[in-house]
C-alpha positions as CSV (number, residue, x, y, z in Angstrom):
1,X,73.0,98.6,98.8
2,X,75.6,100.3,97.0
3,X,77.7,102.5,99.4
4,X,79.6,105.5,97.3
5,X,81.5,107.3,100.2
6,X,82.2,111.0,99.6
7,X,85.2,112.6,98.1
8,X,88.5,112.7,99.4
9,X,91.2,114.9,98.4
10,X,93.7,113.7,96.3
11,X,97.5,113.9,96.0
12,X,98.2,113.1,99.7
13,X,101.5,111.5,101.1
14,X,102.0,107.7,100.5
15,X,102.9,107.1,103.8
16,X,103.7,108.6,107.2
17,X,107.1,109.5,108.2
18,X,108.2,107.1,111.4
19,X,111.0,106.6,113.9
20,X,111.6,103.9,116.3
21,X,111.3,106.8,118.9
22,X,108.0,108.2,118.0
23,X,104.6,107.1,118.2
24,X,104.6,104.6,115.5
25,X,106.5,101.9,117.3
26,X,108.2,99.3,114.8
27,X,105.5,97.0,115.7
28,X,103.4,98.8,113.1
29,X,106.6,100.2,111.5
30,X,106.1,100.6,108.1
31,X,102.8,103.0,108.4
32,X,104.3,100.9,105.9
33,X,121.8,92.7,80.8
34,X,119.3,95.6,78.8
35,X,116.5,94.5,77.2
36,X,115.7,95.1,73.9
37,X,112.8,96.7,72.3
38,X,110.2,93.8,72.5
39,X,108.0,93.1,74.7
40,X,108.7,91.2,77.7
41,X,107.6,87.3,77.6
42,X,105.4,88.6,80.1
43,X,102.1,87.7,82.8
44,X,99.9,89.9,80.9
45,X,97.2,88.1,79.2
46,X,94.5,89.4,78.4
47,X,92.2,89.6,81.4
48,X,89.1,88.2,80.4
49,X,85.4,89.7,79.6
50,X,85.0,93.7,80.7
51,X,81.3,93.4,81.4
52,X,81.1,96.3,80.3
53,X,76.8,95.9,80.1
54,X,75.0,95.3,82.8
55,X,72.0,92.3,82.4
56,X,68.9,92.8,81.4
57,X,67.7,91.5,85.2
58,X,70.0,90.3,88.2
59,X,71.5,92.7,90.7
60,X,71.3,96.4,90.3
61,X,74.7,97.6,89.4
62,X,74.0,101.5,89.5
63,X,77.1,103.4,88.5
64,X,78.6,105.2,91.4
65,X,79.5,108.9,91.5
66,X,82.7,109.6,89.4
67,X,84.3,111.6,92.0
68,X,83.5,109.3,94.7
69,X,84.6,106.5,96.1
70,X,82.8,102.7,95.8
71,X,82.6,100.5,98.7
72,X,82.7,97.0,97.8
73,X,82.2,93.9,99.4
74,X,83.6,91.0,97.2
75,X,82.5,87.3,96.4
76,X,85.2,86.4,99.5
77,X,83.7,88.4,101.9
78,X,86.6,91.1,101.7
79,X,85.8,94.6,101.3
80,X,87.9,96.6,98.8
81,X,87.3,100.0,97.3
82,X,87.3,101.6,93.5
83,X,88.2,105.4,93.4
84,X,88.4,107.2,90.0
85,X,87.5,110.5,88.4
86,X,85.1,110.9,85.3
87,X,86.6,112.8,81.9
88,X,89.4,112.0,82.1
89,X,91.7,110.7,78.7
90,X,92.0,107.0,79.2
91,X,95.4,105.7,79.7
92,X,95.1,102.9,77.2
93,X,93.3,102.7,73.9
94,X,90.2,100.7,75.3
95,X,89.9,102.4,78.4
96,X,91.2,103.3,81.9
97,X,94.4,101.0,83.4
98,X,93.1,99.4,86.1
99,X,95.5,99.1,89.5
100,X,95.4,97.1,92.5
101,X,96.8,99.1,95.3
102,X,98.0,97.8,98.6
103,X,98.4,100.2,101.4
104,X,101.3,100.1,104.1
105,X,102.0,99.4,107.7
106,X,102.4,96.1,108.6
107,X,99.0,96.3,110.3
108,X,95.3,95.8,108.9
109,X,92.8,98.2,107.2
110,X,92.8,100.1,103.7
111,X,88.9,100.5,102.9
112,X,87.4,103.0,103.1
113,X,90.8,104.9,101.5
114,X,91.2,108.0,104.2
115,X,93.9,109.0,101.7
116,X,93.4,108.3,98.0
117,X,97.1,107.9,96.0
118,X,96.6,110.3,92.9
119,X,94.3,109.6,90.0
120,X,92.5,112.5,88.6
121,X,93.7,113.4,85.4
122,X,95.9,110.3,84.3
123,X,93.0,107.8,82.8
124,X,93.4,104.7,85.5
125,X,91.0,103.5,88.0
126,X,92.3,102.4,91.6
127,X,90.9,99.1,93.3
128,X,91.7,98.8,97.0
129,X,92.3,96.1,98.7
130,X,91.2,95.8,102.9
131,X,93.9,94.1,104.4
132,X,92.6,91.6,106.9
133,X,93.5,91.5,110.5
134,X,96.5,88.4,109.9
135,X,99.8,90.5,110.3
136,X,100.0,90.0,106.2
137,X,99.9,86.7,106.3
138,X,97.6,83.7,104.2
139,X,94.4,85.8,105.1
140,X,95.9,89.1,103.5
141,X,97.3,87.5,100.6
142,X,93.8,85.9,99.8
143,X,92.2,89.2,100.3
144,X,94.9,90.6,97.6
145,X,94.3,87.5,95.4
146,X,90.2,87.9,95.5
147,X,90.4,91.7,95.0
148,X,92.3,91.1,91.9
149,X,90.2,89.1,90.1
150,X,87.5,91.5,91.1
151,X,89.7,94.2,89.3
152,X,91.2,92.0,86.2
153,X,87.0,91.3,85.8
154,X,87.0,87.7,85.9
155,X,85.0,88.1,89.0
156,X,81.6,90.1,90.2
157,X,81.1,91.3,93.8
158,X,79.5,89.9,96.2
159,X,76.0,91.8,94.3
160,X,77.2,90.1,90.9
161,X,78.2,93.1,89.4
162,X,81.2,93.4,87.7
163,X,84.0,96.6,88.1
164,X,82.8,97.7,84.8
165,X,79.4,97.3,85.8
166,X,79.9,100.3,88.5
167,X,81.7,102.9,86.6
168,X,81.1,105.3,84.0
169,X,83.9,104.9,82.0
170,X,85.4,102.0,79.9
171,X,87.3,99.9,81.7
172,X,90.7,98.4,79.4
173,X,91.0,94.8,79.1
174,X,94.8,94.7,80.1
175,X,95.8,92.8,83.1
176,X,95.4,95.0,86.1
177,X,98.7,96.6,87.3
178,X,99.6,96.7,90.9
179,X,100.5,99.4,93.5
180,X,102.3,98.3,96.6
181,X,102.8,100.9,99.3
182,X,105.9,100.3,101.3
183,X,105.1,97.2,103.2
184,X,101.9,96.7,100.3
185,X,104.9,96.1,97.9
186,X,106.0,93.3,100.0
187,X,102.5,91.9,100.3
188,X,102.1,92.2,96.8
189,X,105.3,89.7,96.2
190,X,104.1,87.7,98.7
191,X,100.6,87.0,96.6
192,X,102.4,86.1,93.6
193,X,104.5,83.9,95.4
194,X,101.9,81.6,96.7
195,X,100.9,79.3,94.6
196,X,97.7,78.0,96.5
197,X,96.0,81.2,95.5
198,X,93.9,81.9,92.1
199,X,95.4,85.6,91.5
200,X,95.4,86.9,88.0
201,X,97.6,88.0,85.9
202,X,99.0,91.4,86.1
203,X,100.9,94.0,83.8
204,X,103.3,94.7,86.0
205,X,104.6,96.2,89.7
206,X,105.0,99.7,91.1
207,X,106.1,100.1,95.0
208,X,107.2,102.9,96.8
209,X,110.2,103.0,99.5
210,X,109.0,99.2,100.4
211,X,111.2,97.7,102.7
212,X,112.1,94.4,101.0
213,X,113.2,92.2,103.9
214,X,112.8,91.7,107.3
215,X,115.5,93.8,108.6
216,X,113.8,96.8,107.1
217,X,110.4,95.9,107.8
218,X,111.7,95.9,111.8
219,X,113.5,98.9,111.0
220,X,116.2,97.4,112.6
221,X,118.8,99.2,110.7
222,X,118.2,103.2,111.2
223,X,115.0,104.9,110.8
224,X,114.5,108.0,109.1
225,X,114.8,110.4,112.4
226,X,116.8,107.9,114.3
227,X,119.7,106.4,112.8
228,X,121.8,103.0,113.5
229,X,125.3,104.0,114.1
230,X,126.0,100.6,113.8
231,X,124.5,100.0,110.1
232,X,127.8,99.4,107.4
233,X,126.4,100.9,104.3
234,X,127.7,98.6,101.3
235,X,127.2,95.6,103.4
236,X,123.7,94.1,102.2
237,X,124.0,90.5,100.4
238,X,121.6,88.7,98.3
239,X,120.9,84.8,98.9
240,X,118.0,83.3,97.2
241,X,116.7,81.1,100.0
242,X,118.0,83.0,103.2
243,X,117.0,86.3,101.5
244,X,118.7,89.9,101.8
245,X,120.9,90.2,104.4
246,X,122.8,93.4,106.0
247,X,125.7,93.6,108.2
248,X,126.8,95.9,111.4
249,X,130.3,97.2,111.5
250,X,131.0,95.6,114.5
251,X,129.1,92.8,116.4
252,X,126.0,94.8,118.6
253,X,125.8,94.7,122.5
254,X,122.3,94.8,122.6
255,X,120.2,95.4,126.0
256,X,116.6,95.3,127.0
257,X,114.6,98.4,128.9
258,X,111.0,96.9,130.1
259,X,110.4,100.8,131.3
260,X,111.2,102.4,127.7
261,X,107.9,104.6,126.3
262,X,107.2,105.0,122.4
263,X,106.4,108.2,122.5
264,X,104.6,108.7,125.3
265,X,102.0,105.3,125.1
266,X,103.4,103.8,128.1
267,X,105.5,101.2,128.7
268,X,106.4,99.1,126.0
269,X,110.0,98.0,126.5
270,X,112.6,97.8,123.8
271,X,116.0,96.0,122.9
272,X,118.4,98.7,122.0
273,X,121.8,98.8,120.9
274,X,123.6,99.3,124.2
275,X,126.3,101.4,122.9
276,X,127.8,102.4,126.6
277,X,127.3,99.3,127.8
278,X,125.5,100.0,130.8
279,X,122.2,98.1,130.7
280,X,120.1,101.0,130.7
281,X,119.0,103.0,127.3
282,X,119.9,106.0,126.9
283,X,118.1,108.8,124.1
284,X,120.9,108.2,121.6
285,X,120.9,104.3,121.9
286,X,118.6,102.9,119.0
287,X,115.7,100.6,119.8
288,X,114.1,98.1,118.1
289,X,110.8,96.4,118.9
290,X,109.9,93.8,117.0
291,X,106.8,93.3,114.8
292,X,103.4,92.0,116.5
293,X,102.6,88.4,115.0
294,X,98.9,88.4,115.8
295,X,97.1,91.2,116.7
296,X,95.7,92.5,120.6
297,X,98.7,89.9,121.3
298,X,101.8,90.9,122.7
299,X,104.4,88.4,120.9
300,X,106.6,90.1,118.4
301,X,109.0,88.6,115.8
302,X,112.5,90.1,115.4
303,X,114.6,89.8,111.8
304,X,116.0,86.0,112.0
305,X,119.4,88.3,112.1
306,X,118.3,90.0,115.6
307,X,116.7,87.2,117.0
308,X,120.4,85.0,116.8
309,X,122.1,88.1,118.3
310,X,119.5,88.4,120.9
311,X,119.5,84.5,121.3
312,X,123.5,84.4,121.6
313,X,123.6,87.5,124.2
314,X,121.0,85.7,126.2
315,X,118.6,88.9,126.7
316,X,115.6,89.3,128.1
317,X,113.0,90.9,126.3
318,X,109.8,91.0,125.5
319,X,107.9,88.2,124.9
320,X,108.9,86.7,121.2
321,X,109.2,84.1,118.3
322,X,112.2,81.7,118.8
323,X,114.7,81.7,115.7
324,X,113.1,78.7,114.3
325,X,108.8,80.0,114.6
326,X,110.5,83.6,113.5
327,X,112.3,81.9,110.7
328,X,109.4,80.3,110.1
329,X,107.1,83.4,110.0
330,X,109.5,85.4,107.9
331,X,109.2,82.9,105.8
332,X,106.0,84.0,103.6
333,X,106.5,87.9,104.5
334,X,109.8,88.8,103.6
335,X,110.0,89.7,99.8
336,X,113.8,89.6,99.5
337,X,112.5,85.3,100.1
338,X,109.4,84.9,97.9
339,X,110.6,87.0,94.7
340,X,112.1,84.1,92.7
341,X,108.7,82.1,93.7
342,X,106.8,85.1,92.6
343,X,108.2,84.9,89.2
344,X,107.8,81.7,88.6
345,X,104.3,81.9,89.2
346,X,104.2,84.9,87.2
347,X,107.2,85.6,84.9
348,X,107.8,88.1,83.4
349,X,106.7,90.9,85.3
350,X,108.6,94.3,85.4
351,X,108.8,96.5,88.0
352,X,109.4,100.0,89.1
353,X,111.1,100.1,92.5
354,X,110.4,104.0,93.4
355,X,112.6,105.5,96.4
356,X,113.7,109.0,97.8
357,X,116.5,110.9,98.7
358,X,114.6,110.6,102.6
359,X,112.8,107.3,102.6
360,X,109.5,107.8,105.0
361,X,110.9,104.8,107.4
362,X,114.4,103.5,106.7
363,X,117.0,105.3,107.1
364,X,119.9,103.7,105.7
365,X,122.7,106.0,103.4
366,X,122.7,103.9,100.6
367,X,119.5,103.3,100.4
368,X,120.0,99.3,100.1
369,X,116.2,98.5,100.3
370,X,115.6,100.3,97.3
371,X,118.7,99.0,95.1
372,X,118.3,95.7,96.4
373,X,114.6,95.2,95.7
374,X,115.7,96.3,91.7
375,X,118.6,93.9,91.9
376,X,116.9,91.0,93.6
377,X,113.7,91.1,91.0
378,X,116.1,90.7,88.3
379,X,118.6,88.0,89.4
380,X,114.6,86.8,90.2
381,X,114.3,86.4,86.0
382,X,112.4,89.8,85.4
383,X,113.0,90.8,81.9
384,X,112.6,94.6,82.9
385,X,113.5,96.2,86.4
386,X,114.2,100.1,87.2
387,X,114.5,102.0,89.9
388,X,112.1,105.3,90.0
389,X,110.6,106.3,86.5
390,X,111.9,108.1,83.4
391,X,112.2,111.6,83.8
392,X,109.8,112.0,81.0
393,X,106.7,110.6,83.0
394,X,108.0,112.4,86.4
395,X,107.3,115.6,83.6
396,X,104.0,114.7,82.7
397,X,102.6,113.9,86.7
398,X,104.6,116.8,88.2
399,X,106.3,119.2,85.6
400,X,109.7,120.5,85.0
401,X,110.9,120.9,88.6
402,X,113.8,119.2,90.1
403,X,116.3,117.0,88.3
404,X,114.3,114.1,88.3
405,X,116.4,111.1,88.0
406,X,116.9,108.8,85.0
407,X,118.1,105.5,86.1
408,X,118.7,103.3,82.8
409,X,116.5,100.0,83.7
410,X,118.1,96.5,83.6
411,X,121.5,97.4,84.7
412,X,123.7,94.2,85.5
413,X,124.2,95.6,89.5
414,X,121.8,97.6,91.2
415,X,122.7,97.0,94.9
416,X,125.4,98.8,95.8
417,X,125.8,100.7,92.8
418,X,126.7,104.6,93.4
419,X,125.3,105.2,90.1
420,X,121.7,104.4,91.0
421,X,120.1,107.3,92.1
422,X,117.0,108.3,94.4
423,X,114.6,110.6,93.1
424,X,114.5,114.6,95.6
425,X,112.7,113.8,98.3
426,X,108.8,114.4,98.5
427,X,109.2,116.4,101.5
428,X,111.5,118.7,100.5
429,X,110.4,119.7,97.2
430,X,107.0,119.4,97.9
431,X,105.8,116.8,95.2
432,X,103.7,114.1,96.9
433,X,104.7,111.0,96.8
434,X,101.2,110.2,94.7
435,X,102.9,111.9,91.8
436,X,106.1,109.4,91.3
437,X,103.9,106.4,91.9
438,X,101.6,107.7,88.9
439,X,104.6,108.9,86.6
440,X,105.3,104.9,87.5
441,X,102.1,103.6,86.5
442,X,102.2,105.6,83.5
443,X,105.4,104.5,82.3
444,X,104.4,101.0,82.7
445,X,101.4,101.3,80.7
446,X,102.2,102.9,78.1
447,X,105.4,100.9,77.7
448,X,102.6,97.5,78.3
449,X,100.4,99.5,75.4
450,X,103.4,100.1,73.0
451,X,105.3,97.1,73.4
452,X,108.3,99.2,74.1
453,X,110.5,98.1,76.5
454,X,113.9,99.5,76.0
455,X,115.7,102.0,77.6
């Protein structure tokens, strides 16, 4: 049977904000040259047959309520989600965008959507992907793989009914586009880096404040309420095969408290930058914990980066991936690794990297996740990269308001360059985070529809 689950409400936060010393610990840290005027030679075929009619006889595809949300269960046994509003004018000449989005945390879950990202009243259709238990690994990346071929409609459910089957509104034909939510962004990058998998094409990528290599996935370099005194801003470096790395201004003495409590959940224990030197962690002294490998189990991976430091100090600490397994695990998780694969597989896909003045997690001054992310997908062999949308879209999701910024895409440096700018922060102006992602979307579809990909 069809489940439609009821209505949500709309334009709510991306993400949760987190600091290594509240109750998010980092082991579920993340919550979550210019081109010209032609198109980019790009992945974004033609997705196949709509299905726009159901058959005669076979399953019963009843459309769902518009203003509800679909469950799903798919052909692979995944469960993913389709939430989209009736009336609304369709983003593209055929019909509504369709776009694959991939929640945060570093954890498991996503259907059914407690928080649906904004769609009423900008003519695209969201399909959710459930991330399976795996710690984003091959699991999670198939899940992302099967749901997009259930949203590019080369693929019914698990009923054999197609997406355009169960909706009430025409569904385009152009490749889906895809959503990646902080450490969704990531995942997203990993899918189109593995070649094993059968994922479609797409039209392009839009992530929000995703933290594009290990070091920011553990949050080992400040968080957002908590920063690393330690972090040198200016110092991230970009190395196709080891990835992005960042340096410290001077080399940490790190310690390990087996007492320390993330707030208030007991005992965890924590390395921490022993500033003092002391051995003992004191409220100041920033921790860092690791992200679980396999869930209900307690053995964490640090950043290749920490674990060396922690491996040359001798520590203690809690139980963890040597340099070589976390090297190893890193391997097929940390996007600042898997972007030049990703377009390879799939080249020439452009992408909006969105970030804020006050990222939700990170909390690094020059925002280097963001700007690297930008600069690593071109030196990747994107034909089209910018960071946070054109000022004209942030006007049609969320008015006038603040100075929105306009970034020129394709610059020749992004990392590191003062003149890359983060949009006002979501919290502070009061503009969800929903809204940027959609001016995002936007931009990308109508610049996919138009063929218009200059400045």
């Amino acid at each position: 049977m069809r489940v439609t689950l009821p209505l949500l409400l709309l334009l709510t936060a991306c993400t949760g904000r987190h600091s290594p010393d509240s109750g998010d610990s980092a082991v579920d840290s993340q919550g979550d040259s210019v081109a010209d005027d032609s198109t980019p030679d790009s992945d974004t075929q033609e997705s196949g047959d709509s299905h726009g009619d159901s058959q005669d006889s076979g399953p019963d595809c009843t459309l769902a309520d518009p203003l509800g949300q679909i469950g799903i269960t798919l052909q692979s046994g995944d469960d993913a989600a389709v939430y989209y509003t009736d009336g609304d004018t369709p983003l593209m000449a055929d019909g509504y965008q369709v776009v694959l989005s991939i929640k945060g945390t570093t954890g498991s879950g996503g259907v059914p959507v407690e928080t649906p990202y904004a769609t009423a009243g900008f003519g695209y259709l969201q399909v959710y992907v459930n991330v399976p238990k795996d710690r984003r690994g091959a699991g999670s990346r198939a899940a992302v793989a099967a749901t997009a071929r259930f949203a590019a409609g080369l693929e019914p459910d698990a009923q054999g009914c197609y997406l355009a089957d169960l909706v009430s509104v025409p569904v385009s034909a152009t490749p889906p586009l895809v959503l990646g939510h902080s450490n969704g962004g990531v995942l997203a990058i990993a899918t189109l880096a593995d070649a094993t998998l059968d994922m479609p094409a797409i039209s392009g990528i839009v992530t929000f404040e995703t933290p594009i290599s290990a070091q920011f996935v553990d949050v080992e370099l400040g968080a957002v309420n908590h920063q690393n005194p330690l972090y040198l801003p200016g110092s991230c470096a970009w190395d196709p095969l080891s990835g992005l790395e960042c340096a410290y201004s001077s080399t940490p003495v790190l310690g390990w408290d087996p007492t320390y409590q993330d707030g208030g959940r007991g005992p965890i224990g924590a390395v921490f930058f022993d500033a003092d030197g002391n051995g003992t962690k004191s409220v100041d002294e920033y921790p860092v914990f690791g992200v679980g490998t396999v869930v209900d189990e307690p053995t964490v991976a640090f950043s290749p980066q920490m674990t060396r430091l922690i491996e040359a100090q001798g520590l203690e600490g809690p139980t963890r991936l040597d340099l070589a397994d976390a090297d190893a695990w890193w391997a097929d998780r940390d996007g600042s690794r898997l972007a030049v694969a990703a377009l390879e597989n799939h080249p020439g896909v452009p992408l909006i990297a969105i970030g804020t003045l006050e990222d939700h997690v990170a909390g690094v001054s020059d925002h280097a996740h963001i700007t690297a992310e930008a600069q690593i997908w071109r030196d990747s062999g994107s034909p089209w990269v910018r960071v946070n949308p054109a000022p004209v879209y942030m006007q049609e999701t969320a008015g006038v308001g603040p100075s929105w910024t306009d970034n020129p895409p394709n610059l020749a440096t992004f990392l590191g360059n003062p003149e890359v700018h983060m949009e006002p922060d979501e919290f502070d102006t009061g503009f969800a985070p929903d809204q940027y992602c959609a001016a995002a979307l936007i931009e990308l579809a109508t610049r996919t529809a138009n063929g218009d990909w200059s400045e």
